[in-house]
Residue frames as qw, qx, qy, qz and C-alpha x, y, z in Angstrom:
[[0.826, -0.173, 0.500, -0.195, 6.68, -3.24, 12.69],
 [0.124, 0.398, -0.820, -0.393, 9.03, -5.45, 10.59],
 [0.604, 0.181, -0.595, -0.499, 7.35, -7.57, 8.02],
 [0.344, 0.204, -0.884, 0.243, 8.54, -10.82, 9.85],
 [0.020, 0.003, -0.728, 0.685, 7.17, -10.06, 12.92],
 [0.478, -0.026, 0.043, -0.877, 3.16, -9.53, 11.69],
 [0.750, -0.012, -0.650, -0.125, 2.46, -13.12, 11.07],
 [0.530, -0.001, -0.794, 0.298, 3.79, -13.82, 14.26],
 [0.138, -0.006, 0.348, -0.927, 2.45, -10.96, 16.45],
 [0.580, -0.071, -0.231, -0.778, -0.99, -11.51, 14.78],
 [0.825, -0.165, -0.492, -0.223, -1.22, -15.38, 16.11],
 [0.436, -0.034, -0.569, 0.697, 0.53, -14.57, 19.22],
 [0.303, -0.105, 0.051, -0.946, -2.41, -11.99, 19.84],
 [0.732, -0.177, -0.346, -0.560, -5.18, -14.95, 18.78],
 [0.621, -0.040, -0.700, 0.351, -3.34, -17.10, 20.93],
 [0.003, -0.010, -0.498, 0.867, -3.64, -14.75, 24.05],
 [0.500, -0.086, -0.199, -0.838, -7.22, -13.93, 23.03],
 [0.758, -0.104, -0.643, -0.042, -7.85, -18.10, 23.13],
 [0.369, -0.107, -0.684, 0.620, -6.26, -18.20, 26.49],
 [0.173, -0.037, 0.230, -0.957, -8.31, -14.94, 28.02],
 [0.590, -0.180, -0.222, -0.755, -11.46, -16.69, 27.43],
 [0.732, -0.027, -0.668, 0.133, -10.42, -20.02, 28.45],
 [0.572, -0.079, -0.548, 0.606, -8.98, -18.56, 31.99],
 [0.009, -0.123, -0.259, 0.958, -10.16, -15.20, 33.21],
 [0.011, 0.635, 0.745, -0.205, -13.18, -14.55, 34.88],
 [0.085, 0.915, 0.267, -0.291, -14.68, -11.36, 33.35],
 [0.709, -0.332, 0.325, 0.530, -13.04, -11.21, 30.56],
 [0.492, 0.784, 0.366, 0.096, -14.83, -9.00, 27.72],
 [0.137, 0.964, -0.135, -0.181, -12.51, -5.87, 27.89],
 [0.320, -0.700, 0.509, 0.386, -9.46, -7.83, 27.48],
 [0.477, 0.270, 0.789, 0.276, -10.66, -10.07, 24.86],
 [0.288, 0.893, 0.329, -0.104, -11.84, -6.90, 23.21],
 [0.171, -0.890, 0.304, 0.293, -8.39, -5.40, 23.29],
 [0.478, -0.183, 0.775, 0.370, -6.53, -7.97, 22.43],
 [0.534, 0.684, 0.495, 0.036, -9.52, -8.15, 19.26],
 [0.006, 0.953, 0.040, -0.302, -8.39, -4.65, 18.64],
 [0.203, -0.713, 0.583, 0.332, -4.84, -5.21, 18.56],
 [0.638, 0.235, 0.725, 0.109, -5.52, -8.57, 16.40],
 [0.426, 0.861, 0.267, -0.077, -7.51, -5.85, 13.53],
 [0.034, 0.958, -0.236, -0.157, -4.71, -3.52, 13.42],
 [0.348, -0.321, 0.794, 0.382, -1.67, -6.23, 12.94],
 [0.533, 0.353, 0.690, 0.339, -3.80, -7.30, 10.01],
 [0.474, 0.828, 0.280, -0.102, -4.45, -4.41, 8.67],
 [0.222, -0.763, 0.512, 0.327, -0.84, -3.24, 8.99],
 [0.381, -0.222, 0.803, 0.402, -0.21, -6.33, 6.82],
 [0.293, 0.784, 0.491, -0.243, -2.54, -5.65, 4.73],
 [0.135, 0.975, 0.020, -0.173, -1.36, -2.45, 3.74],
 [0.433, -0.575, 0.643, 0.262, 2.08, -4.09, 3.56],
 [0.756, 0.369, -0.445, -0.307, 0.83, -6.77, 0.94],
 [0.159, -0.465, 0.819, -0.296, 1.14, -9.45, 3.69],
 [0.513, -0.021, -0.757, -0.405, -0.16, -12.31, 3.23],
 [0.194, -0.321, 0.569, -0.732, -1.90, -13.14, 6.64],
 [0.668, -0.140, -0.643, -0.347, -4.04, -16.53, 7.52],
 [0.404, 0.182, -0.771, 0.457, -3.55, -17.12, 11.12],
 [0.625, -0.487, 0.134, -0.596, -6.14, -17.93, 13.82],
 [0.075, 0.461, -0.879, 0.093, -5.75, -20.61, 16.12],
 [0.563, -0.019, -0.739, -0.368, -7.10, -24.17, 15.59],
 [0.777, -0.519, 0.082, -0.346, -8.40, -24.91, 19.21],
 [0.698, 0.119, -0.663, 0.242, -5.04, -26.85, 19.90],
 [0.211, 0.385, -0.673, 0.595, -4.32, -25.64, 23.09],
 [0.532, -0.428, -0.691, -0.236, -5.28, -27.45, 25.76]]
């Protein structure tokens, strides 16, 4: 995964996550995945020495 792209992958993930709760009925397993897949872009950056701050602020409406 290029550098670039964890920052963006990782709040493009919390962003989906935000939506999945907001919209879909019965949504635990995908909001669980999506958790999953959240963990693992940070650790990847992480292990990179990425710097990595990114959840989203309840903008979307």
């Amino acid at each position: 995964m290029p550098e670039i792209n964890i920052p963006q992958r990782i709040f493009s993930l919390s962003v989906a996550r935000e939506i999945a709760e907001r919209e879909v009925p019965d949504v635990a397993m995908l909001v669980y995945l999506i958790e999953l897949a959240v963990s693992e872009a940070k650790d990847e950056a992480r292990r990179r020495g990425i710097v990595v701050d990114v959840e989203p602020d309840g903008g979307i409406q």
